[in-house]
FIVO-100385 format. One line per field, with one value per residue (C-alpha): residue number from 1; residue in three letters; x, z negated, y. Coordinates in Angstrom, 3 decimals. Example, Ala and Ser with C-alpha at 12.3 -4.5 7.8 and 13.67 -1.06 7.14 Angstrom:
BEGIN
nr	c(1  2)
rest	c(Ala  Ser)
c1	c(12.300  13.670)
c3	c(-7.800  -7.140)
c2	c(-4.500  -1.060)
end
This chain:
BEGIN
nr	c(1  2  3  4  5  6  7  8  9  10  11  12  13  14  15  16  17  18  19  20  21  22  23  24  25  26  27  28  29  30  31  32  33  34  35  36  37  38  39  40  41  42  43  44  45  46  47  48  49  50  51  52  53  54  55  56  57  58  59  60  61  62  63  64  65  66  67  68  69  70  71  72  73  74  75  76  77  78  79  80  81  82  83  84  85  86  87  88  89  90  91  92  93  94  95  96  97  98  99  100  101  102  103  104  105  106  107  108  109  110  111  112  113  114  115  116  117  118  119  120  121  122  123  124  125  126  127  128  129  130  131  132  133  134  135  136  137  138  139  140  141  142  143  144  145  146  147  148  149  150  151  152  153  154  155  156  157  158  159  160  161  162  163  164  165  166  167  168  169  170  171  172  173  174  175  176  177  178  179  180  181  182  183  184  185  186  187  188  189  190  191  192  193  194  195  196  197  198  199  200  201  202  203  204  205  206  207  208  209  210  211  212  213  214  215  216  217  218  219  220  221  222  223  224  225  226  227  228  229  230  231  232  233  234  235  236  237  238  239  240  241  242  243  244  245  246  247  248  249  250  251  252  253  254  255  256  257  258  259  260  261  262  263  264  265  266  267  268  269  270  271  272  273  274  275  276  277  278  279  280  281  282  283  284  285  286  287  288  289  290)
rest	c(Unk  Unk  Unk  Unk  Unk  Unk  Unk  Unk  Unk  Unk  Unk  Unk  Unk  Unk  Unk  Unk  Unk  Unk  Unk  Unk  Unk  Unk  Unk  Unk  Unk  Unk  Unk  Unk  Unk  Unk  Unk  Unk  Unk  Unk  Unk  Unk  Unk  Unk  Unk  Unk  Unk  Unk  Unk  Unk  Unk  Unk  Unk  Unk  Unk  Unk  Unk  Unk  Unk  Unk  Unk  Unk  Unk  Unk  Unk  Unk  Unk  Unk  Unk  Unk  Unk  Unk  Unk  Unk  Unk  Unk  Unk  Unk  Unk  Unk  Unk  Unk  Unk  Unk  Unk  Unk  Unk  Unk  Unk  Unk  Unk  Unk  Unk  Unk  Unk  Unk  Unk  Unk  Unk  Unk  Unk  Unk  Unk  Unk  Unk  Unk  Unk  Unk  Unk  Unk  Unk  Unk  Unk  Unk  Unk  Unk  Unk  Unk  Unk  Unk  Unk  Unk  Unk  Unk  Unk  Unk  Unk  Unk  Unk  Unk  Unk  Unk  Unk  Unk  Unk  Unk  Unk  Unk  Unk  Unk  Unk  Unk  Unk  Unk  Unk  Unk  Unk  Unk  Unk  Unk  Unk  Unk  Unk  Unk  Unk  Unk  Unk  Unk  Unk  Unk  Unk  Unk  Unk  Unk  Unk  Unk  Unk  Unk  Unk  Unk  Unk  Unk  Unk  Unk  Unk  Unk  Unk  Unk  Unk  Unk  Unk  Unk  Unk  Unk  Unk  Unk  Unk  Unk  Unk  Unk  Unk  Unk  Unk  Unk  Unk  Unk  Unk  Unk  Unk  Unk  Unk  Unk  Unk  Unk  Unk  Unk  Unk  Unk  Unk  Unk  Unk  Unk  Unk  Unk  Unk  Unk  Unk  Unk  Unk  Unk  Unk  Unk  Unk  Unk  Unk  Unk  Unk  Unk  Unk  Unk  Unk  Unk  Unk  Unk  Unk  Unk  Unk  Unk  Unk  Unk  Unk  Unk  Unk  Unk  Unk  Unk  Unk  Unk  Unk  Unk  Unk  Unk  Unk  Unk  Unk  Unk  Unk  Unk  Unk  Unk  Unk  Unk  Unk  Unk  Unk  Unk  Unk  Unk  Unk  Unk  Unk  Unk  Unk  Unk  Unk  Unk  Unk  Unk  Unk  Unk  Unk  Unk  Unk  Unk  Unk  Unk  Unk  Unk  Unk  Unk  Unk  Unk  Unk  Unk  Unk  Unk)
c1	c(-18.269  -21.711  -24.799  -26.765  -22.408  -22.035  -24.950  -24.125  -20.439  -20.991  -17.462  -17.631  -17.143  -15.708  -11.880  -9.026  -5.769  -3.531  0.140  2.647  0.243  3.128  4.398  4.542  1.436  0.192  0.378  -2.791  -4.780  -4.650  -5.468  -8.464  -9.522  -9.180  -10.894  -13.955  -14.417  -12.617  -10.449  -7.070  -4.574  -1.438  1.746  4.917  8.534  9.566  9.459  10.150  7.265  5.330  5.546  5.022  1.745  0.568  1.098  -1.159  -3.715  -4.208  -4.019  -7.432  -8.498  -8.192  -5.673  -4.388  -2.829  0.956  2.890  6.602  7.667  8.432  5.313  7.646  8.294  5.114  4.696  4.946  1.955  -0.236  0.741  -0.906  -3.517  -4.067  -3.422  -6.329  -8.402  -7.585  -7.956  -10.572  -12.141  -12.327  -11.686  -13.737  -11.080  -8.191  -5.745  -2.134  0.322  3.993  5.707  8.921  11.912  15.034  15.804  18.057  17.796  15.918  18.383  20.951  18.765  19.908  17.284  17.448  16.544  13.652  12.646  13.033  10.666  8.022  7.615  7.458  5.078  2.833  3.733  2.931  -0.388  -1.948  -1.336  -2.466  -5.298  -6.046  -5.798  -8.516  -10.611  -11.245  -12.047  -14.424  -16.441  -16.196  -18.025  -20.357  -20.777  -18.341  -15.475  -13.643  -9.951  -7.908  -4.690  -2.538  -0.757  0.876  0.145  2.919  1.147  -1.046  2.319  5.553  8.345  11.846  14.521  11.653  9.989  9.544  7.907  5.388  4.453  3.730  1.749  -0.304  -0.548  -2.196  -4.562  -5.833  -5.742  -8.488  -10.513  -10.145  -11.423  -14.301  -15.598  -14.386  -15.673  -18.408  -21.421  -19.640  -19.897  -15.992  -15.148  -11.505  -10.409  -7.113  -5.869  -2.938  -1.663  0.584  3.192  2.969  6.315  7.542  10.896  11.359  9.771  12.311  15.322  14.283  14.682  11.115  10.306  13.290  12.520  8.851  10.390  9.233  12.130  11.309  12.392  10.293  7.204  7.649  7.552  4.618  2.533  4.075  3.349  0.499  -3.142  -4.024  -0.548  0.697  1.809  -0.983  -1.694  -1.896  -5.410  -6.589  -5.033  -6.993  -9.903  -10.210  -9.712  -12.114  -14.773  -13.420  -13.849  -17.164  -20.200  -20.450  -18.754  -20.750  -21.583  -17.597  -15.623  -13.067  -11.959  -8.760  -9.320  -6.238  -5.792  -3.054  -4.080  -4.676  -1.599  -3.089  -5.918  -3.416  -1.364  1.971  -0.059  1.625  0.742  3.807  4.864  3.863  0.232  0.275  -0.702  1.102  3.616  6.244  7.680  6.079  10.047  10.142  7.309  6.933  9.042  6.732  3.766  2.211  1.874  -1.317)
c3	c(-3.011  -3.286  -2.640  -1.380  -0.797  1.255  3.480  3.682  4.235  7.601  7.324  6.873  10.145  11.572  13.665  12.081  14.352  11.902  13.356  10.541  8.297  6.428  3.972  2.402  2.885  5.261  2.863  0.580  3.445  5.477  1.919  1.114  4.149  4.433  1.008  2.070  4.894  7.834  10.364  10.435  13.291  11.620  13.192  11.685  12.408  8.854  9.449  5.812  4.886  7.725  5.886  2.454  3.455  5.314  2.463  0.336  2.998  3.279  -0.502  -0.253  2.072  4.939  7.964  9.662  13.276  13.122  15.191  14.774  16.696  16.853  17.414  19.848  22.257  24.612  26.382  23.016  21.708  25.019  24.497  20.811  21.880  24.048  21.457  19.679  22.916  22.411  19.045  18.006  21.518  20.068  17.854  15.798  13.718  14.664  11.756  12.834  9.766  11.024  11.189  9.975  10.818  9.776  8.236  9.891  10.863  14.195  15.690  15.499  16.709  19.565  22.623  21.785  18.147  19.332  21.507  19.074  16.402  18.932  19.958  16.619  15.352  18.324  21.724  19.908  18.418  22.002  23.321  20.486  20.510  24.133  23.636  20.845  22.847  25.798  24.221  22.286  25.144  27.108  23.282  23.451  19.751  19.210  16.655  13.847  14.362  11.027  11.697  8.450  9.012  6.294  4.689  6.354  9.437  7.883  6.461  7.156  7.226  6.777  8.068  9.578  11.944  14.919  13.028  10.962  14.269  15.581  12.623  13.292  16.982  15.804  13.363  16.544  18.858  16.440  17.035  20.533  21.085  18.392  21.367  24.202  22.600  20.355  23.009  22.771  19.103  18.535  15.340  15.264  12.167  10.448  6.915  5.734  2.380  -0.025  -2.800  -1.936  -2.958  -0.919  0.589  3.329  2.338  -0.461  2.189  4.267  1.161  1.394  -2.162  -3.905  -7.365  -7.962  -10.082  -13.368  -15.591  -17.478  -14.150  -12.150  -14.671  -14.902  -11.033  -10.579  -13.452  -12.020  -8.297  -7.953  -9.370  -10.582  -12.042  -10.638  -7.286  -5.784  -5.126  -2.262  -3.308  -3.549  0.047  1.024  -0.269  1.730  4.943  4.093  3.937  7.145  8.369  7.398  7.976  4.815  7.058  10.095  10.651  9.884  13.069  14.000  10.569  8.163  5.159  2.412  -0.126  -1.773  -5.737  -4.670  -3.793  -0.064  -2.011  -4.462  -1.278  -3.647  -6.657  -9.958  -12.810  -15.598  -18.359  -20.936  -19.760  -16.669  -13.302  -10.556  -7.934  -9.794  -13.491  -16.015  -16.631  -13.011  -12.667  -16.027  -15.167  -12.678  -14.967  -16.266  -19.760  -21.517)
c2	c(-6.545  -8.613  -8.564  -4.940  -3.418  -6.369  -6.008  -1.736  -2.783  -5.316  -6.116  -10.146  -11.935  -8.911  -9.152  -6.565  -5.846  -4.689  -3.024  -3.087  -4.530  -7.466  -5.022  -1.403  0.663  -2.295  -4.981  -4.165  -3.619  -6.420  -7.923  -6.545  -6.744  -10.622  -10.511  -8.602  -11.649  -10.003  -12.350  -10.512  -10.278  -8.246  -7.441  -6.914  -6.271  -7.966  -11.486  -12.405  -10.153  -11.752  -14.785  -13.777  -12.000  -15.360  -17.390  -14.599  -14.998  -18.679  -18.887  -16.571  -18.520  -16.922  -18.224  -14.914  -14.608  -12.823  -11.777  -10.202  -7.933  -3.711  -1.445  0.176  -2.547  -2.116  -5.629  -7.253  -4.893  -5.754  -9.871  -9.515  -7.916  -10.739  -13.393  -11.602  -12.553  -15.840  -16.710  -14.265  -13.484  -9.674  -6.632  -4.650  -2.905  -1.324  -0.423  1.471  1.757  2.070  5.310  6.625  9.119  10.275  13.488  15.840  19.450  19.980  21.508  18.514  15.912  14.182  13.443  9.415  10.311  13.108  9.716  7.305  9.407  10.165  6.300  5.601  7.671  8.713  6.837  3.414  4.657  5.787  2.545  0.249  2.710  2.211  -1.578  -2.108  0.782  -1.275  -4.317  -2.347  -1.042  -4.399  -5.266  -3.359  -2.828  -0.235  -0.337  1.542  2.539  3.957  5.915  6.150  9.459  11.637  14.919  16.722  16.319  19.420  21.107  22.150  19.189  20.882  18.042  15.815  18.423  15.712  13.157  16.137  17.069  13.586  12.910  16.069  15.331  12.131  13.604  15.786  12.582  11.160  14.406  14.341  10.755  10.857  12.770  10.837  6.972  8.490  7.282  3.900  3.925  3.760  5.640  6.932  8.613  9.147  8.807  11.218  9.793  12.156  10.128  6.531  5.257  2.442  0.994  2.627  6.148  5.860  5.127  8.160  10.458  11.704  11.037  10.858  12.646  9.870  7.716  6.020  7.817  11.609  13.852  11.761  11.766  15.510  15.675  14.122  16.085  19.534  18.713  15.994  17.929  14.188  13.777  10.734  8.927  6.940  3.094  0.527  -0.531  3.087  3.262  0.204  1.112  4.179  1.879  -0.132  2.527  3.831  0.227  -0.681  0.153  2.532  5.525  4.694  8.299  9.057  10.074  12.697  13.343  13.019  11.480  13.259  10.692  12.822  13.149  16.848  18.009  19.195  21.355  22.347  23.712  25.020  25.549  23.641  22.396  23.529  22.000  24.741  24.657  27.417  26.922  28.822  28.631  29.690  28.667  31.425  32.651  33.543  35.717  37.489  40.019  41.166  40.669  43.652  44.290  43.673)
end
């Protein structure tokens, strides 16, 4: 951005704490980000892809602070937060990325693995949360923290119940404390991404037919309103309006970056040109004759 988007923006100068920010949905944001002129702090758990995105960072210029560790592990959250302290001296953006589950039917899920999805997904969130908060208010100049959550936080999950309902307790978390750190000027909002293909989503089966061959193609035409899987810079670029100073009246709210498949709610687009829930050959028969 230049000139009168820079100055509406506010973002150059600014600190980003970035969890999970070294790869997958993280990587494009911590890089647009840097390239907009925030400082970025980004944790990982990937310490090859720790690496890779510091290389990418000083090549732009920019000389990042990393740190790799699991979201999960709670006194290695709270000692990055305090290497932000001391390198940056404070935080203005808070981004969370990590999530991720298994699928299995609710029923069989063992307590660890209930545990294990509900650290993961929500546990880690409250505290990073409560980290950048603080700082924020000792600040005084309020912040902007971005949630990445999922669709099926706003729809059923069949086989991944525990982490849809972790993902929806975090969409209403950002609701709650709109309210609780608006007079401090702390914007929390969420964003709840649809088909994003990456490693790990495709590992935990949860897109498994969005590929680039024909059954894939047709997938995404029949179930996607815009026909196609999205991309990490249109998943960065809805942070960094979240971010900046563009969506500074923007707080308590889920952004659906999802092509249209959370409007569409079931609704298809077929091959032969109809749009319905059903292909035309299965509802015919109950068609009435013209």
């Amino acid at each position: 951005m230049t000139g009168v988007l820079d100055e509406w923006a506010g973002l150059a100068g600014k600190v980003a704490v970035i969890t999970g920010g070294a790869g997958g949905l993280g990587r494009p944001i911590t890089l647009d980000l840097a390239r907009l002129g925030v400082e970025i702090a980004v944790c990982d758990r990937d310490e090859a892809a720790l690496t890779e995105i510091t290389e990418l960072l000083e090549a732009q210029g920019t000389t990042p602070l990393t740190a790799c560790f699991d979201v999960r592990d709670s006194e290695a959250l709270a000692a990055f937060f305090a290497s932000t302290d001391e390198r940056f001296g404070r935080v203005d953006i808070l981004v969370n990325v990590p999530g991720g589950s298994f699928r299995a039917p609710m029923l069989e899920i063992a307590r660890k693995g209930i545990d294990t999805v509900i650290r993961a997904n929500f546990t880690y969130v409250v505290e990073s949360i409560q980290h950048a908060a603080r700082r924020m208010q000792a600040q005084g100049t309020g912040g902007s923290i971005i949630n990445i959550t999922t669709i099926e936080g706003h729809r059923a999950m069949p086989m991944m119940s525990i982490y849809g309902a972790m993902k929806a307790g975090v969409a209403q978390l950002c609701q709650t404390l709109a309210v609780e750190l608006g007079p401090d000027n702390i914007r929390v909002n969420a964003i709840a991404p649809d088909h994003f293909p990456t490693p790990a989503t495709l590992q935990a089966g949860m897109n498994p037919s969005y590929g680039s061959d024909e059954i894939g193609e047709l997938g995404q035409s029949v179930v996607i309103p815009m026909g196609r899987v999205g991309t990490g810079t249109e998943l960065s670029g809805c942070v960094v309006f979240l971010a900046s100073d563009l969506s500074s009246y923007v707080t308590g709210t889920t952004l659906h970056l999802d092509g249209g498949t959370m409007a569409a709610a079931g609704w298809m687009h077929w091959p032969d040109g109809h749009v319905n829930m059903l292909p035309e050959e299965a509802i015919r028969p109950n068609l009435s004759e013209p």
